[in-house]
N, C-alpha and C positions, 0 to 999 in steps of 0.2 A: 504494500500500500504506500504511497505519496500522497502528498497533501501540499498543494502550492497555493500561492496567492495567484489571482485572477483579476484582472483588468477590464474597461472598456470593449476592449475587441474582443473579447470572451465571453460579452453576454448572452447569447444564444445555449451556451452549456449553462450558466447560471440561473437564466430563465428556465430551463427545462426542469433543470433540481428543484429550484424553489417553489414553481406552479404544483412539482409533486410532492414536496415537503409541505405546501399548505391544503393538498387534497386530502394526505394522510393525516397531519393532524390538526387540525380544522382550531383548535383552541390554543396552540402552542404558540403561536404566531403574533405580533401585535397589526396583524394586517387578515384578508381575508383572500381566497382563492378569487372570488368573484371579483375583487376590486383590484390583483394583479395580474389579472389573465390580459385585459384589454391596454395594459402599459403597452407602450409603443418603444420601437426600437432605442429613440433617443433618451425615456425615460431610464429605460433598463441599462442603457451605458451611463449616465449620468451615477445611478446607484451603485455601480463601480467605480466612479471615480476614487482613487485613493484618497481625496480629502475628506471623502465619505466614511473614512473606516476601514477596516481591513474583510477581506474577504476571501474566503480560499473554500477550494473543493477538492474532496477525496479522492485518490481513482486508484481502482484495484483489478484489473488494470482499468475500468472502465469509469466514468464521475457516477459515484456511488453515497457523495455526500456532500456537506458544504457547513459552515461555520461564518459568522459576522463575527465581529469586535472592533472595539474604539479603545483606543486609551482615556483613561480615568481625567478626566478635569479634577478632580478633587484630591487623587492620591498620586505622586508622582512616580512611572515608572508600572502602572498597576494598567492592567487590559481587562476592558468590561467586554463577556461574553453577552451578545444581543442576540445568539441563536443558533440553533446545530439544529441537525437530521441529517440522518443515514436512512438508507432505501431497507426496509423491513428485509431484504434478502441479503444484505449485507450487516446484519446485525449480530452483533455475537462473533464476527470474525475478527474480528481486532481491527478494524476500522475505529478510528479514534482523531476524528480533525480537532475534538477539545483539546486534547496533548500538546498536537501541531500548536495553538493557538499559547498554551501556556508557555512552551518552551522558545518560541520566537519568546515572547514578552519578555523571559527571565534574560535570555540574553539580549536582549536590547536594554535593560534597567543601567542606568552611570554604575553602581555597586561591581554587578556580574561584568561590565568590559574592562573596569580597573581592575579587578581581579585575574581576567586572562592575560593582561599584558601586564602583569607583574610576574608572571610565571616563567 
């Protein structure tokens, strides 16, 4: 499994995740299936933009999943999870984009990069 960040020119896999992340669970979402299905091309790149937050999708080998997050306004160095799902048939395999999402953060925090280049 891999787990990368996703871009603009990558919304067509992102739309396709997320339209079935919010068929499958309908309550998990702060959005609904009906009200993201009719976004238009330019909205769905804009929601990748990277000022928007971070975003990445699983693929094992296929996009099997997907994760949001923001960094913390309040705490510094700290990444707010806004959302995950994995595809019901990918679950229990060790697909894991929340990992992905922790382990960028820690390494990105001032602490963790003073510490590799003190090594």
């Amino acid at each position: 499994m891999t787990v990368r960040r996703v871009g603009p020119d990558e919304w067509a896999v992102w739309r396709e995740l997320r339209l079935a992340a919010l068929a499958d669970a309908p309550d998990a979402f702060g959005s609904s299936l009906a009200a993201e299905q009719d976004y238009d091309e330019a909205t769905w790149r804009d929601l990748l933009h990277p000022g928007r937050g971070l975003r990445a999708v699983a693929f094992a080998p296929d996009p099997v999943g997907i994760v949001g997050a923001h960094h913390s306004t309040e705490v510094s160095g700290m990444v707010k999870l806004t959302g995950m799902w994995v595809r019901p048939t990918a679950r229990g395999t060790g697909v894991r984009p929340g990992h992905w999402v922790a382990n960028r953060a820690r390494s990105a925090t001032p602490e963790s990069r003073s510490s590799r280049q003190s090594r």
